[in-house]
ZAMARGU-4260 file (C-alpha; in steps of 0.2 Angstrom, whole numbers, plus 5000, padded with zeros to 4 digits):
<rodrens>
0) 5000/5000/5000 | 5014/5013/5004 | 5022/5009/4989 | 5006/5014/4979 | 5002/5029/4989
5) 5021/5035/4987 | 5019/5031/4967 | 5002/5040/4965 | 5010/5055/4976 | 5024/5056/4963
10) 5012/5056/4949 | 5002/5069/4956 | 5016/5080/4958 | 5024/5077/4940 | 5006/5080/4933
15) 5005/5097/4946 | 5026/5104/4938 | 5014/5099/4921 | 5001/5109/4923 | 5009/5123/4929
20) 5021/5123/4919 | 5009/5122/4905 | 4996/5134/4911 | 5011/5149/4914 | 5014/5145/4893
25) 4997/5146/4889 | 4995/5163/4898 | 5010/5170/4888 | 5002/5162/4872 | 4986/5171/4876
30) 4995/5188/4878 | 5008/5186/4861 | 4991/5180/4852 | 4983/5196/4859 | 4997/5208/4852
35) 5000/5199/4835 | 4979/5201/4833 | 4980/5219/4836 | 4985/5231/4824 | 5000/5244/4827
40) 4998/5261/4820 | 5008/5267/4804 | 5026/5272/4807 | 5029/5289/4803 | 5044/5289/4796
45) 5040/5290/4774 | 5056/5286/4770 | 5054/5266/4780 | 5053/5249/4769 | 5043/5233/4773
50) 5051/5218/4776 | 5055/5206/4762 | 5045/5188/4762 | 5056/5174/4769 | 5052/5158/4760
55) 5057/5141/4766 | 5054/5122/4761 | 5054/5115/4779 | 5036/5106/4777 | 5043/5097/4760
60) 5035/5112/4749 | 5038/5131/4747 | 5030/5143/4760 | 5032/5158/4768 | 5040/5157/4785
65) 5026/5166/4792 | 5014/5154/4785 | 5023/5139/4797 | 5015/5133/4812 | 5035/5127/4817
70) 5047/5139/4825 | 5060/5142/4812 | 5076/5153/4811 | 5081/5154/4794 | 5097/5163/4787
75) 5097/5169/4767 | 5113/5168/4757 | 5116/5184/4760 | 5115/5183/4778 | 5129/5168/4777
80) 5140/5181/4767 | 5137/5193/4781 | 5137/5188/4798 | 5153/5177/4791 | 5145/5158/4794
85) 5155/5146/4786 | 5150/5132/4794 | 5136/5126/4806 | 5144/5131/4823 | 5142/5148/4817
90) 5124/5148/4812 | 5121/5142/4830 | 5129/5157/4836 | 5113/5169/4829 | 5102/5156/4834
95) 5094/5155/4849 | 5092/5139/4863 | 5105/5130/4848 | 5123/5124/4856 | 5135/5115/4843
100) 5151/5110/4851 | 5167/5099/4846 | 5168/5084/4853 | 5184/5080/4848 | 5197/5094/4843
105) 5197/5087/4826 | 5179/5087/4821 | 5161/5077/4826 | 5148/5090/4832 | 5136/5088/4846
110) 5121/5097/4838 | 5109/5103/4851 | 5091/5113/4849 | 5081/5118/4867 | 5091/5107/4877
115) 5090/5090/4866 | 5107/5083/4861 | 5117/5066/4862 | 5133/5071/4873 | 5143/5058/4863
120) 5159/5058/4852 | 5158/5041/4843 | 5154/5043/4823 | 5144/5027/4824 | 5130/5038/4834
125) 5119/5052/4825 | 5111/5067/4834 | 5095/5069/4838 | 5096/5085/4828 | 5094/5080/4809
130) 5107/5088/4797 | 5100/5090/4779 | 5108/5094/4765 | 5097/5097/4750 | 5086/5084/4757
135) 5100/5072/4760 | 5101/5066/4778 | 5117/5064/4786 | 5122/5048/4797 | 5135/5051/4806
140) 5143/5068/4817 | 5158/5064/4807 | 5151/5071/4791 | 5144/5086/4798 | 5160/5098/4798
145) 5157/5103/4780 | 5160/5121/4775 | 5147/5132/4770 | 5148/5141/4752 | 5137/5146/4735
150) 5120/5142/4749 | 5101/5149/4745 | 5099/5147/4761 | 5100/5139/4780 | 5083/5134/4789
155) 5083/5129/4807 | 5067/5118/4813 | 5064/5117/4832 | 5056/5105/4840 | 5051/5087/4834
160) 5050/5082/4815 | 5046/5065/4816 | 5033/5066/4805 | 5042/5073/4789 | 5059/5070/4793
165) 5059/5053/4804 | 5070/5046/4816 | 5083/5056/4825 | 5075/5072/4823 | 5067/5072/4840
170) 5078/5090/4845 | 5074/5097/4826 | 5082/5098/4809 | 5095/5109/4802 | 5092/5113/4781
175) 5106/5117/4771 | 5099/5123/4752 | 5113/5126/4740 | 5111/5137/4725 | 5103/5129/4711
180) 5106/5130/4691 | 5095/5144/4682 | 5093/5149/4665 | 5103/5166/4668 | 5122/5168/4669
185) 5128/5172/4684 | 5147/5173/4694 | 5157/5177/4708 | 5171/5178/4716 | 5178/5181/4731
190) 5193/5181/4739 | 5199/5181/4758 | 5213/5186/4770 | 5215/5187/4787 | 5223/5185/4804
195) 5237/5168/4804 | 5241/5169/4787 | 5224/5165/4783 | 5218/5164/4764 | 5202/5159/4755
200) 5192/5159/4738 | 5179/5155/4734 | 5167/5157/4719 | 5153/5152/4707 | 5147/5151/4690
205) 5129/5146/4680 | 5119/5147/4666 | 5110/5140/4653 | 5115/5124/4642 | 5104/5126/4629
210) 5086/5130/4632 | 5081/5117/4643 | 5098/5113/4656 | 5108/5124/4665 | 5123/5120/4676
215) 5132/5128/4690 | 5150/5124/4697 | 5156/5131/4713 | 5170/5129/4726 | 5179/5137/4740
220) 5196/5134/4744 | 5204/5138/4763 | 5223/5140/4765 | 5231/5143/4783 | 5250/5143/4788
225) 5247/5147/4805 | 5233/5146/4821 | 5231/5153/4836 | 5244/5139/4846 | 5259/5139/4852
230) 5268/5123/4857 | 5286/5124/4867 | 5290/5107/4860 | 5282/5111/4839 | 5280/5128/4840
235) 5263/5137/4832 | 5248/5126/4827 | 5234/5128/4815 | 5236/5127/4799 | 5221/5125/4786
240) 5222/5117/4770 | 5201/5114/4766 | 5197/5112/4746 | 5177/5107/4742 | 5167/5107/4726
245) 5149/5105/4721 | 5142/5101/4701 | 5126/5104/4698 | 5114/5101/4685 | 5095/5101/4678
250) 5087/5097/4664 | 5068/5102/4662 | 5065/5085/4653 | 5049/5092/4645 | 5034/5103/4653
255) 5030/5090/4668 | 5046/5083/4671 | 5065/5087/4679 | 5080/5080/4684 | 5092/5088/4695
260) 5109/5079/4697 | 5122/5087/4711 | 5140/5079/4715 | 5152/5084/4728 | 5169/5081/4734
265) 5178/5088/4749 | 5198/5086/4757 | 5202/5092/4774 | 5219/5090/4778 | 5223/5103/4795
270) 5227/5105/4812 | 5215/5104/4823 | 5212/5114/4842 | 5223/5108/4856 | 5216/5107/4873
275) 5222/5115/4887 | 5231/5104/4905 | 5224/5108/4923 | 5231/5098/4935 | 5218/5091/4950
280) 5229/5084/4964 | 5237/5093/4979 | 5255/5098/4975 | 5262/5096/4991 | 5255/5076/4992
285) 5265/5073/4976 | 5287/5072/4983 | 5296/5079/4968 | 5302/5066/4956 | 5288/5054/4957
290) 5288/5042/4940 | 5275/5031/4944 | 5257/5037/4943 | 5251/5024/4955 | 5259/5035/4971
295) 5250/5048/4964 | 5235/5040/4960 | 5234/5042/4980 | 5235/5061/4981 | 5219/5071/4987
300) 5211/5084/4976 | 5219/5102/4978 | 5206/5112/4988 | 5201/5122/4970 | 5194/5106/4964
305) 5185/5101/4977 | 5178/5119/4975 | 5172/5116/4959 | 5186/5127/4950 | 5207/5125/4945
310) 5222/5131/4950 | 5236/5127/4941 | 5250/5139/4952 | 5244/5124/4968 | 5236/5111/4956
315) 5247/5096/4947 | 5241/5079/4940 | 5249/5063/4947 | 5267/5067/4939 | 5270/5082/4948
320) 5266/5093/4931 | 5256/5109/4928 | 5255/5124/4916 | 5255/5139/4924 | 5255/5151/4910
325) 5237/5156/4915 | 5235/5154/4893 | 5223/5139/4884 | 5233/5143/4867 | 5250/5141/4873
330) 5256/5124/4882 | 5268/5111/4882 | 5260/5097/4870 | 5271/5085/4862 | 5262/5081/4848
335) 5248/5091/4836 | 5229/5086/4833 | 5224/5084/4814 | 5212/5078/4803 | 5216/5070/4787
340) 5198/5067/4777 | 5190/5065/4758 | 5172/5065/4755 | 5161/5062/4740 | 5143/5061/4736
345) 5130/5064/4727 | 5110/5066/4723 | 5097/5065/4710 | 5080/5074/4713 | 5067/5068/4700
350) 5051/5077/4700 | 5036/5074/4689 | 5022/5086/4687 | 5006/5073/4687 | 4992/5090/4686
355) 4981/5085/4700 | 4998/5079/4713 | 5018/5079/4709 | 5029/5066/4712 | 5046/5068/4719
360) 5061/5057/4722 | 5078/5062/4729 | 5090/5048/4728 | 5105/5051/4739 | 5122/5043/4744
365) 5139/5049/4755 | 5155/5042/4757 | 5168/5049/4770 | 5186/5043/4774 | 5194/5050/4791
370) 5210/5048/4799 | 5210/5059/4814 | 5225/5060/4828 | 5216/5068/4844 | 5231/5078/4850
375) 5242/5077/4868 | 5226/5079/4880 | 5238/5083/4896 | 5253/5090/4888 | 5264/5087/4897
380) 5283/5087/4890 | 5292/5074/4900 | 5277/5060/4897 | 5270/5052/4880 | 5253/5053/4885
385) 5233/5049/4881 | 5231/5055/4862 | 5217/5047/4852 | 5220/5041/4835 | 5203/5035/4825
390) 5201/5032/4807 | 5182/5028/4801 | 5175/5025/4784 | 5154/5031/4783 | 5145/5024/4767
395) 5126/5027/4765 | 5113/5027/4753 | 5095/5035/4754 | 5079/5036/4743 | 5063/5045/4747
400) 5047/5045/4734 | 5033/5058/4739 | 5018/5064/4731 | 5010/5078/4736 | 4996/5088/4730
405) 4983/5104/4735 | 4964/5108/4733 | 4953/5122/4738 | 4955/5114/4755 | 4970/5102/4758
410) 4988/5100/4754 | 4994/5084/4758 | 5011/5075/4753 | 5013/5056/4758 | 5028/5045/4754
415) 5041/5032/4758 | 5059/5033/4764 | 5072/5021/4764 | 5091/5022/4770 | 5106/5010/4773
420) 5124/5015/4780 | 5139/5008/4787 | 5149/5014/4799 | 5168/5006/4802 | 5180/5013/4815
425) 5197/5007/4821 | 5205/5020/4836 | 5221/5015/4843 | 5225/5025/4861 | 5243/5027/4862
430) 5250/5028/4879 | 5263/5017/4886 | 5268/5029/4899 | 5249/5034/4904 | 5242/5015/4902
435) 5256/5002/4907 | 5258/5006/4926 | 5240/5007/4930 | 5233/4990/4920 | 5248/4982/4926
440) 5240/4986/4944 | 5225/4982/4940 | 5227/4967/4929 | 5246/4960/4934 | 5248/4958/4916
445) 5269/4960/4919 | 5272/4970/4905 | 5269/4988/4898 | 5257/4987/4883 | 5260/5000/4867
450) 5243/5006/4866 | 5221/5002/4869 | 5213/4998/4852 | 5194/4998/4849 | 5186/4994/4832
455) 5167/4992/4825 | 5157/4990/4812 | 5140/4994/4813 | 5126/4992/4799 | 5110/5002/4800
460) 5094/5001/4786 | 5077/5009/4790 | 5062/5009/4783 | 5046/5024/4785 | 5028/5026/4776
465) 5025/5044/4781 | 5008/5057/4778 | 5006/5073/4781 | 4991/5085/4779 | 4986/5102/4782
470) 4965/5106/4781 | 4958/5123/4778 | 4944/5122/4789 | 4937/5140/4785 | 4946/5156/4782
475) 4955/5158/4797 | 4956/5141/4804 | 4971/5124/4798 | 4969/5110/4806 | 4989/5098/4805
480) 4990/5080/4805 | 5002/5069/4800 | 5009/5052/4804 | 5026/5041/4801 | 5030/5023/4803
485) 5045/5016/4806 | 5054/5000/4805 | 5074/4998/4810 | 5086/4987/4811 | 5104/4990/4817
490) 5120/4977/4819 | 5134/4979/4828 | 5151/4970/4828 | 5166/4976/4837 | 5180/4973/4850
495) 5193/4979/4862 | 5210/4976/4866 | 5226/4979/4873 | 5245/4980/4865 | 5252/4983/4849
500) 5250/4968/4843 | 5234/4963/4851 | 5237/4954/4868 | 5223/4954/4876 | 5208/4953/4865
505) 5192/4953/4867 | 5191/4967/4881 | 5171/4970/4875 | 5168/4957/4861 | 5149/4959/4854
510) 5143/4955/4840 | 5123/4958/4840 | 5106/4965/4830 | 5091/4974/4837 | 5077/4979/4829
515) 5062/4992/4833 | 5045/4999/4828 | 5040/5016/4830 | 5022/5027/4824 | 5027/5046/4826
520) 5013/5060/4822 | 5007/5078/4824 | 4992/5086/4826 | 4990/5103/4827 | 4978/5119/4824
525) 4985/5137/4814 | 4974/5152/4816 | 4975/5167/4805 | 4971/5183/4814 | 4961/5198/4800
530) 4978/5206/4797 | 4988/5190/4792 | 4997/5186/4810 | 4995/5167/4814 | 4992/5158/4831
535) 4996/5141/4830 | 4996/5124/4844 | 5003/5108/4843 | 5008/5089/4850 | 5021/5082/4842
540) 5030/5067/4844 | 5047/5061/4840 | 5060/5047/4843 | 5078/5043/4839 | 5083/5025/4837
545) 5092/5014/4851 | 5110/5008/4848 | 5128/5005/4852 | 5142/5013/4862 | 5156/5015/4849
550) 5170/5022/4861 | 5184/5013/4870 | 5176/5000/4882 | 5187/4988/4893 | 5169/4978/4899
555) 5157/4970/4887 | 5142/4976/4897 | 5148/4995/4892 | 5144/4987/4872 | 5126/4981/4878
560) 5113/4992/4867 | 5105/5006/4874 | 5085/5008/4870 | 5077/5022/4859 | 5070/5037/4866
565) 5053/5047/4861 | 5048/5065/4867 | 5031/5073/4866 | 5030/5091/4862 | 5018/5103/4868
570) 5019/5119/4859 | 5011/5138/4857 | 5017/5151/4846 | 5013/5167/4837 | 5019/5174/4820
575) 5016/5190/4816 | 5019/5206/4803 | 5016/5221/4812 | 5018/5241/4811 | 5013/5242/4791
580) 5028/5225/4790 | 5042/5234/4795 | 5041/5223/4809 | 5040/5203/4810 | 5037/5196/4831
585) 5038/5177/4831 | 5038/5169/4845 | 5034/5149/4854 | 5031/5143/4870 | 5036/5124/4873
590) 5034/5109/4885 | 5042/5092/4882 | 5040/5077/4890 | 5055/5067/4887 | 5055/5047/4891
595) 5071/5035/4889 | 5084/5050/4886 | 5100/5044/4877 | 5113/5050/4886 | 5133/5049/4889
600) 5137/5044/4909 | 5156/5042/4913 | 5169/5035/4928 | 5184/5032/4931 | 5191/5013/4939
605) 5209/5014/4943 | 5214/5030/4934 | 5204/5023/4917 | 5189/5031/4912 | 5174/5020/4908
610) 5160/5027/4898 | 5143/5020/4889 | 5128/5029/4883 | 5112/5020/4892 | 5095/5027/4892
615) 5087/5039/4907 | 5072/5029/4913 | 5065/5041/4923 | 5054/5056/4914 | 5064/5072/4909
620) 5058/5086/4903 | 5061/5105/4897 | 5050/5120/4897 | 5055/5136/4887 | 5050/5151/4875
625) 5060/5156/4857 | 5057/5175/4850 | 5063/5179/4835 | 5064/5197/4832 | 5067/5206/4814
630) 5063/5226/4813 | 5066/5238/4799 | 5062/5257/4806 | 5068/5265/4793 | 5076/5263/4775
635) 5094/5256/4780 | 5091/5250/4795 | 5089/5232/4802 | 5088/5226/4818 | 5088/5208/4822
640) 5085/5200/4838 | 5083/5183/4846 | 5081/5175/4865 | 5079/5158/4870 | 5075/5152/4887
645) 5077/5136/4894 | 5072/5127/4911 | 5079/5109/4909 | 5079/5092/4920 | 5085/5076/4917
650) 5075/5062/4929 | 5087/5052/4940 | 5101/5041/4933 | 5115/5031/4940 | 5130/5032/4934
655) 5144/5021/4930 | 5148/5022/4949 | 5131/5016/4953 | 5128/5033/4960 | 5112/5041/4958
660) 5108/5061/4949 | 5096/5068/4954 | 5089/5086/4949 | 5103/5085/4935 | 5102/5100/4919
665) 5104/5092/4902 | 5120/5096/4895 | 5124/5107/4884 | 5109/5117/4888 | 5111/5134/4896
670) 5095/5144/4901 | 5096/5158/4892 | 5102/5162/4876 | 5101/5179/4864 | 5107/5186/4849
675) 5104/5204/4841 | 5114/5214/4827 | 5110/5231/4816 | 5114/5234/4801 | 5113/5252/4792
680) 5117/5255/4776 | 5118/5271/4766 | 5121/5278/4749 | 5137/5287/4744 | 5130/5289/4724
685) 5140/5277/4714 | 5143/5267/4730 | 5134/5260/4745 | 5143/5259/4762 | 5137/5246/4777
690) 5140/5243/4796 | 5135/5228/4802 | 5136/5224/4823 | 5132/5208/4830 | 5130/5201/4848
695) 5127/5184/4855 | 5125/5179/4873 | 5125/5161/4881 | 5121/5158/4899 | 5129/5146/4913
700) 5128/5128/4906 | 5138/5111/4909 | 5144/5100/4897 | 5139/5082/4905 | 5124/5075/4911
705) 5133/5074/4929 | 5134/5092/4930 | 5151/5089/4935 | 5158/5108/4942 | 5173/5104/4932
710) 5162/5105/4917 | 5155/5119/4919 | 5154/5135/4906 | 5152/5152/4913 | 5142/5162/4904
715) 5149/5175/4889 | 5145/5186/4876 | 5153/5187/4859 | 5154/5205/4848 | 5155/5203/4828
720) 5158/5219/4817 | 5160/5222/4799 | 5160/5238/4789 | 5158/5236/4767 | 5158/5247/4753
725) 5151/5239/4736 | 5147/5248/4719 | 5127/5253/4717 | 5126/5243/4703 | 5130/5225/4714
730) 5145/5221/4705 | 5160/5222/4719 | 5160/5223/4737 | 5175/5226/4747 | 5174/5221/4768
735) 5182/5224/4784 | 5178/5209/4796 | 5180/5205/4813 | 5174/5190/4825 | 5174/5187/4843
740) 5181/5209/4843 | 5182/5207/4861 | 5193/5191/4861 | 5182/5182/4874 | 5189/5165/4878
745) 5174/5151/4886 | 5175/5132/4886 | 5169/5120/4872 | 5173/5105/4881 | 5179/5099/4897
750) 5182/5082/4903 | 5195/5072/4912 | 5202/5060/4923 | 5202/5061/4941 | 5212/5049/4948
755) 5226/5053/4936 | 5225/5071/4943 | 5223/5077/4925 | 5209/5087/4917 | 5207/5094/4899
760) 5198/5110/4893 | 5193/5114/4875 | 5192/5134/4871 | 5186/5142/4856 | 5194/5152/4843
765) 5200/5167/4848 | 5199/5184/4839 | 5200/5182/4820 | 5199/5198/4807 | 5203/5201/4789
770) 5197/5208/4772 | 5187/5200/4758 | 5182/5207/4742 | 5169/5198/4730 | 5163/5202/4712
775) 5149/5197/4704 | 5145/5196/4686 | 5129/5195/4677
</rodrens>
């Protein structure tokens, strides 16, 4: 009986947070509906210009942003150009309750939208964040640190998109639209330098092949001889050396029919970010000359870490070694971090105009080849020391067939996706002087192994039947529904071992299949106020598939599969056009129910650290609000603003330790997050000049589940400026550029190794400037 009163008071009390919660949203719906439904009086300014329309494609078909019951920040080519994103860590940046990290200094981003992310590393493992590119998903972290060039244009879905876009989308889905062929000639180029010896081109050229093809070539090309760090052993680290290219092609087949054919190819050969060495252990329990990190092993935590901080003047890890420098870009590393990597791919998009519907079919496939070396993680000079060496190959293929249509009353698409990839890794961990001791005490193997070695090979197919449909149901009112069905199937084979050659195999040997069934939908009601402003409601649902811990693992039970996790979304929003649009206020209001979260929980046994992903079985859940802002008061001038807000908790977990969280913030999820920039532009007759100031903020936030003090991210602000000066006619531009003016420094990653007394930080770039000029021709 106590058991079931003490189960029904919990209930109660979850269903209580919920109602609250949900009632608090409601009331601010209520008051952002009120304002969008009310009309604003005329600016007075006469010299003030309306807003341009925004259209997007995120519901599989072309529609103004303004018409879309989804919050949606979307960035136009020209804002890329701009705000200087060339890749998708800096669209984040302007992006509200968005976080991408690193989480390796050579590449695989964590992708994470309102507090929904996989904290993992591991290639084999996507994010619950779909990455699109022109409808192409992609399968693997590894293949998302593509540069960004010759783009229509960038849309970012919040929230669940199980319906259209399928598994792993439970966070949202990132859209990147290249430029496509047209039947006019177009060009540019533009050219780069900068800070470090930095240099880049890039361009474009289209046009016609006759009267029914056209083409379009482009490329971008990025050259660096330096970087921002300084080793005592190598000396500066850094360099670029980046070259991608992109062929496109259509063909207008007849009147109802076209083909639209796209390769790509891509080498990445540079150095990637070094982390920076704090020590953890009390310098004074460590006699000088210690050589042996099993004595040192023994040593208590300085008093700054038990504090939750560092202090590297009092602070040493169990060698006796710190860096006192006080700087993150300067240290003793032995040995550089760099990334070696080819891609290639390519898609085919068929569409066939049927009068009453259209079919559609984009076939897709992606190859990547990666060798990586991690870097020295403790840098210290007199020890060779943890560096991570992977090498992965990720093959896939994908096919999606839709048909869609529109009457008086309905517009519908329905359709069929299937995909297939294969994900193969090998990672040697070299670290005789790091390893050998400590596995000889744990193990009494006798001898000093050469390295740890993990390698995988994981298959994955998927099948989906997906609808969607949107009802007029009078003037003002649509009424959303869709549903998807999904059937998936995933094997994984792999090992661990230790010693170069293998002599002790079969660490983690596993070689085993699961399968699963999932029915995700959305139903959802879109009102349209009498001057064109929309209130809109929804429950969404959304799942990302189970699967297999891909990292280092010394048991077999870390390789056991972890189960697939499903959210409900609960979600209120307004968009609006207001004073005579000059004016555009979006904004939503959002619950989520999460159940099973995916998440990354870590240890340490004997100075190794042991991690698996495994599910949450308690209920999480987040609450929040996204406003987008876009404001033109007067000819010239636009104002751009965004704030996300976040209240995050994960339901209790044990970790690795067998401890339990409780009361834990996700990861990766600070609670506030805002972005606004101006622009002002002005003629000079033959020439037009611009300023352009932007300012992002991120809030406190840790980077594990565990909320570990160590991992913690104070908050920080980051100032971007350019100033231009282009011809009236648009044929040149000439720019001055600046990121991160302020040169503010915070923490991308952070994680370490306790008993070894040694814990590594990942900063971001520093300040970076330059000048580009670009010309277009026509």
């Amino acid at each position: 009986m106590n058991l079931r009163l003490d189960k029904e008071t919990s209930t109660n009390h979850s269903l209580k947070t919920f109602f609250v919660k949900f009632l608090g949203l409601g009331l601010s719906v209520g008051l952002l509906a009120l304002a969008a439904g009310l009309q604003t009086p005329a600016m007075a300014q006469e010299d003030r210009a309306v807003l341009e329309e925004v259209v997007i494609t995120a519901q599989k078909r072309t529609q103004s942003l303004q018409d879309v019951g989804i919050a949606v920040n979307a960035f136009t080519g020209e804002n890329l150009r701009e705000y200087r994103m060339s890749n998708a860590k800096d669209v984040a940046d302007y992006t509200p309750n968005v976080d991408i990290k690193s989480t390796l200094t050579v590449g695989n981003p964590n992708v994470t939208i309102r507090g929904v992310g996989l904290n993992d590393f591991n290639a084999n493992n996507s994010p619950p964040a779909g990455v699109y590119v022109d409808e192409v998903f992609l399968t693997s972290t590894s293949m998302m640190s593509f540069q960004l060039f010759d783009l229509e244009r960038v849309e970012v879905l919040k929230g669940p998109q199980g319906t259209l876009y399928g598994r792993n989308t439970t966070a949202g889905a990132m859209n990147f639209i290249t430029k496509k062929p047209t039947q006019q000639f177009d060009a540019y180029t533009a050219l780069t330098g900068g800070n470090w010896g930095h240099f880049e081109a890039e361009g474009a050229v289209g046009g016609p092949i006759g009267d029914s093809t056209a083409y379009r070539l482009s490329g971008k090309t990025i050259q660096r001889s330096g970087g921002p760090y300084t080793s005592s052993v190598f000396g500066e680290h850094g360099e670029i050396d980046v070259k991608t290219a992109r062929a496109q092609l259509t063909w207008d087949i007849d009147d109802d029919r076209s083909l639209e054919l796209s390769i790509h190819g891509d080498t990445d050969k540079s150095d990637g970010a070094l982390y920076a060495s704090y020590g953890t252990k009390d310098a004074t329990m460590i006699p000088a000359g210690v050589t042996e990190p099993i004595t040192g092993v023994l040593a208590p935590n300085c008093a700054a870490v038990d504090a939750g901080g560092f202090d590297p003047q009092n602070c040493v890890d169990v060698w006796g070694y710190s860096d006192t420098d006080g700087d993150p870009y300067r240290g003793d590393w032995q040995f550089p971090s760099m990334i070696d990597r080819a891609g290639f791919g390519g898609r085919a998009t068929f569409t066939w105009d049927l009068g009453e519907s259209t079919l559609t079919s984009v076939t897709g496939y992606e190859n990547l080849d990666r060798d990586a070396d991690d870097g020295d993680s403790t840098g210290n000079p007199t020890r060779n020391q943890f560096h991570l060496r992977p090498a992965n190959n990720v093959e896939q293929i994908s096919q999606e067939i839709r048909l869609s249509g529109a009457s008086d009353k309905v517009d519908w698409v329905g359709g069929v996706f299937y995909s297939d990839d294969t994900v193969e890794e090998w990672a040697n961990i070299e670290s005789p002087d790091l390893f050998g001791p400590v596995l000889d005490f744990l193990f009494g193997l006798g001898f000093v192994p050469e390295d740890l070695r993990t390698q995988y090979k994981q298959d994955t197919s998927a099948l989906a039947l997906f609808g969607h449909t949107e009802w007029a149901l009078d003037d003002q009112w649509n009424l959303i529904f869709g549903l998807r069905y999904t059937d998936e199937e995933r094997k994984f084979v792999g090992d661990s071992a230790i010693g170069r050659p293998i002599l002790v195999p079969g660490l983690s040997a596993i070689d085993q299949k699961i399968s699963e069934t999932n029915v995700s939908g959305k139903v959802g009601l879109e009102y349209f106020t009498q001057n064109d402003s929309m209130v809109y409601g929804s429950v969404s649902t959304g799942f990302k598939s189970g699967g297999f811990f891909g990292g280092l693992a010394l048991d077999a039970s870390e390789r056991l599969p972890y189960d697939k996790e499903t959210i409900t979304a609960y979600e209120f929003g307004v968009k609006s056009r207001l004073a005579d649009n000059t004016l555009q206020f979006n904004a939503a209001v959002f619950y989520y129910d999460y159940e099973d979260m995916q998440q990354f929980v870590e240890t340490n046994v004997g100075g190794i650290q042991i991690a698996k992903l495994d599910n949450i079985p308690d209920a999480s859940s987040v609450t929040g609000i996204d406003i987008d802002l876009w404001w033109r008061p007067t000819d010239g001038l636009d104002i751009r603003g965004g704030l996300g807000i976040l209240d995050s908790e994960l339901g209790d977990f044990k970790d690795l330790a067998g401890v339990t969280q409780s009361g834990k913030e996700m990861a990766n999820a600070p609670g506030t997050s805002a972005s606004v920039s101006a622009r002002y532009e002005w003629d000079l007759g033959n020439n037009v000049a611009s300023a352009l100031v932007g300012v992002n903020h991120t809030g406190d936030m840790f980077r594990n589940a565990q909320n570990n003090p160590l991992t913690k991210v104070d908050s920080y602000t980051l100032v971007d400026g350019r100033l231009a000066l282009a011809s009236a006619d648009g044929g040149w531009e000439v720019a001055l550029w600046a990121k991160n003016l302020t040169d503010e420094e915070y923490v991308v990653e952070s994680f370490g190794d306790d008993s070894l007394g040694s814990w590594t930080r990942l900063f971001n770039t520093p300040r970076t400037y330059g000048i580009s000029g670009t010309w277009y021709w026509q």
